[in-house]
N, C-alpha and C positions, 0 to 999 in steps of 0.2 A: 562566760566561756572565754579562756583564752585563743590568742591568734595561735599557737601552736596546739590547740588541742582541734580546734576548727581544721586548720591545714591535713593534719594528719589524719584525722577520721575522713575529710574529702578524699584523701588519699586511697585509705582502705576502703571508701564504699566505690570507687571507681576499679579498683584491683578486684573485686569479692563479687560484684553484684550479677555478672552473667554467671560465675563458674558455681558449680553445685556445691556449694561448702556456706551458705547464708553470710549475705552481708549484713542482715542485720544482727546476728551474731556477731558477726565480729566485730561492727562498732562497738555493742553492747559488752565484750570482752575488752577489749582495748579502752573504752572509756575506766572498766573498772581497773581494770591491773595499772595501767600508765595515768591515768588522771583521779583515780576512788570515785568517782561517780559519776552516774549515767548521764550521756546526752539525752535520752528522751526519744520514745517512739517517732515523736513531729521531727525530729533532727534527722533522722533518718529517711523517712518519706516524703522532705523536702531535699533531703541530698539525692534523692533516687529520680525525680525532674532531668539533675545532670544526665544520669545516664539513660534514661529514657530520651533524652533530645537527642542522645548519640545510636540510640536506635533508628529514631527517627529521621536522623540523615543518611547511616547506614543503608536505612532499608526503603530507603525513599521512593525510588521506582516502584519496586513492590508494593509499598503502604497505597501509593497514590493507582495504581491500575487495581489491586484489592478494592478501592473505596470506588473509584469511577466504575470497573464494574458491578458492583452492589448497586450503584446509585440508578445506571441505568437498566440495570434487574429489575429492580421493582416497578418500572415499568414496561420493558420487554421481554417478555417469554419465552426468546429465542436465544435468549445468554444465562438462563437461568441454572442449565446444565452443566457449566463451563465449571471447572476447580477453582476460578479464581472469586465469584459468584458465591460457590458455597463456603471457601476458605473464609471470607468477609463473613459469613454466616455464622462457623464454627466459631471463630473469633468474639465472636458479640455473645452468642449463646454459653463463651467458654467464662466468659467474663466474670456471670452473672453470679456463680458460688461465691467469689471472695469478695465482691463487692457486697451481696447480702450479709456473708458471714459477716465480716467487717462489721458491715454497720452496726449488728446484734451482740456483738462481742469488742465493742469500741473501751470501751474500762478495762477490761479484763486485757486484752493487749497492750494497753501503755500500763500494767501495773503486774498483774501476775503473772505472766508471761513474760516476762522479763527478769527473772526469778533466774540467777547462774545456775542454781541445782538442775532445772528444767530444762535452761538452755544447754548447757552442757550433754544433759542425757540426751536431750533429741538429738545432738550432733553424732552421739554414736550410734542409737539405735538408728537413723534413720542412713546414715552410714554401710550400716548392713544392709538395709533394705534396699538400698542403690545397688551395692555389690552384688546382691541374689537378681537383683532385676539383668544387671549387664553379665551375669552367665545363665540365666536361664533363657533372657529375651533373644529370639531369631536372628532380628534385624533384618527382613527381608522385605516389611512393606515400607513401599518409600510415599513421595507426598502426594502422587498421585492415584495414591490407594489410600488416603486418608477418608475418615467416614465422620459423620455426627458423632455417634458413640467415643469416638476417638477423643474430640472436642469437647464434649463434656465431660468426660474421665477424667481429662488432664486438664479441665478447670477444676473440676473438685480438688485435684494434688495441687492444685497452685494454691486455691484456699488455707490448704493446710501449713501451709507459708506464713500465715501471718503469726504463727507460734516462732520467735525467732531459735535457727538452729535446724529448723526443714529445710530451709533451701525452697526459695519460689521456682529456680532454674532447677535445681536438683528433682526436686517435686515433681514438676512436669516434667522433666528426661526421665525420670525412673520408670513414670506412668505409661511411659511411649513406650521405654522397651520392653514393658508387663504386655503391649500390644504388639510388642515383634517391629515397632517400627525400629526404621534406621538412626544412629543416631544422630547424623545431618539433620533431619526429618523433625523427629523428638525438640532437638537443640532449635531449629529454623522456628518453628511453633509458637517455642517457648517466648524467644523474643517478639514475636507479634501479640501473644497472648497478656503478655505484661502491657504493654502500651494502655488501654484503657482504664486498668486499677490502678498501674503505679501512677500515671499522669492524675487522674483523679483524687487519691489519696493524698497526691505532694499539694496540690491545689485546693484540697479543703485543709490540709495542715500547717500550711502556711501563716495563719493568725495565731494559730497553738503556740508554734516554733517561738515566737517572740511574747509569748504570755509570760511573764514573771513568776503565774500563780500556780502556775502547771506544774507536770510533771519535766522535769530534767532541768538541764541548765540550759540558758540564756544568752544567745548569740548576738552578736548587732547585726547590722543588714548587712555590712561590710564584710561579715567575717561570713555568713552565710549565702554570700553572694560567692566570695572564693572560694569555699568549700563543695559549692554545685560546680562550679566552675573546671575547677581541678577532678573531680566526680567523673564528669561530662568529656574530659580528656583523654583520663587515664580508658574511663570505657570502652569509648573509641574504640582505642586500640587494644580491649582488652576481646570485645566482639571481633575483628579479624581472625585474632590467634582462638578463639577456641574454637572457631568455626574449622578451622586447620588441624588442631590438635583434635578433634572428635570424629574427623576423620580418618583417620589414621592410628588411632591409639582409645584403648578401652578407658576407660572409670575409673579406675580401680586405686589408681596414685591419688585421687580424688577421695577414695574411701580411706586410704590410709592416712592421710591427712587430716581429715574430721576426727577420727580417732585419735589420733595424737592429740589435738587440739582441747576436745572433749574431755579427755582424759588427764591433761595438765591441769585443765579448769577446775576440774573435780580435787583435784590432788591440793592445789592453791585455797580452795574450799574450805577441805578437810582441815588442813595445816593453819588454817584463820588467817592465812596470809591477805585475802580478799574477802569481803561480804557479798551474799549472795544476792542480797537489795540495796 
């Protein structure tokens, strides 16, 4: 891998990874149109470390009173009731789909699922499915009208994230407004619900990332070290602003987007201008 292909995919998974439109799409796009071939599922799931530390700092009061209450839950019965209690609950039990899926479909995402035909369609179909969720969904329950069933709904749509071109963020916002939730609410979730898969993920794929014999190209540590780096920056600042922008402003620029994108892919396809492996 070059230093200029390392830099600029860091770049794109720190721009892509909170907003609904799949970061791992987009590396997987941008590696093919600007460099002809893939960096590789491990390239991605170790760039996503970066921005999950930037969740991490973000939401650090929260993470840390979520986990201190959980911890003292399980032994007092008098906090058990509390949202922050079951929120650490929802979160663990929300986890558990994509972690299993994952595990059972670990071939089949670093290889056919990475497929531009595939990636490309799910970026429009699921596209639409966003735009029907954000005019059909209420938006009326906020987070302290969050339930179980909520929590595992929208693990199952994060699951479905591991097809790049869903959107793990998209996944789970769409699912929330299927439940009428807010999209503050939806979006807030979203980022606690990633922390235990994508941290996981980056941290079993870490010995991939620099296997020769694998699938994609081949980073040094140097170059993979800046590319979380810059990941872990851009994110930062990229969780402020949509936490701002979803307040205030629908989906919808988000759906037309995917589609454009989706739809150049396809076009580059067809034209043989890129391969679709």
């Amino acid at each position: 891998m070059s230093w200029v292909e390392a830099i600029v995919l860091g770049i794109v998974q720190g721009l892509t990874e909170f907003l609904p439109v799949s970061s791992s799409a987009h590396l997987r796009i941008t590696s093919a149109i600007f460099f002809g071939e893939d960096a590789g599922a491990s390239f991605t799931a170790v760039t996503q470390l970066g921005t999950e530390a930037a969740v991490l700092i973000y939401f650090a009061k929260d993470i840390f009173r979520l986990a201190k209450t959980w911890i003292v839950g399980l032994w007092d019965r008098s906090v058990r009731s509390s949202l922050d209690y079951r929120m650490a609950w929802y979160v663990i039990l929300g986890s558990i789909p994509i972690g299993l899926f994952g595990f059972l479909f670990k071939d089949q995402i670093r290889s056919a699922a990475r497929n531009l035909w595939l990636v490309s369609t799910t970026l429009i179909v699921f596209a639409l499915v966003l735009a029907f969720a954000e005019y059909w969904g209420r938006k009326v329950r906020t987070i302290e009208q969050f339930t179980l069933k909520d929590g595992v709904v929208m693990g199952f749509a994060q699951a479905m994230a591991l097809i790049p071109g869903v959107s793990r963020s998209g996944g789970v916002v769409t699912a929330g407004l299927f439940l009428n939730l807010t999209r503050e609410t939806a979006t807030r979730y979203s980022f606690l619900l990633a922390i235990p898969a994508v941290v996981m993920s980056g941290v079993f794929s870490i010995p991939d990332v620099f296997d020769s014999s694998g699938e994609g190209l081949t980073p040094s540590g140097a170059q993979m070290v800046v590319a979380t780096l810059i990941a872990f920056v851009l994110g930062y600042v990229s969780i402020a602003w949509l936490l701002r922008y979803v307040a205030h402003h629908t989906l919808y620029a988000f759906v037309l987007y995917r589609v454009a994108l989706g739809s150049l892919v396809l076009c580059l396809l067809v034209s043989g201008t890129i391969t679709a492996t």
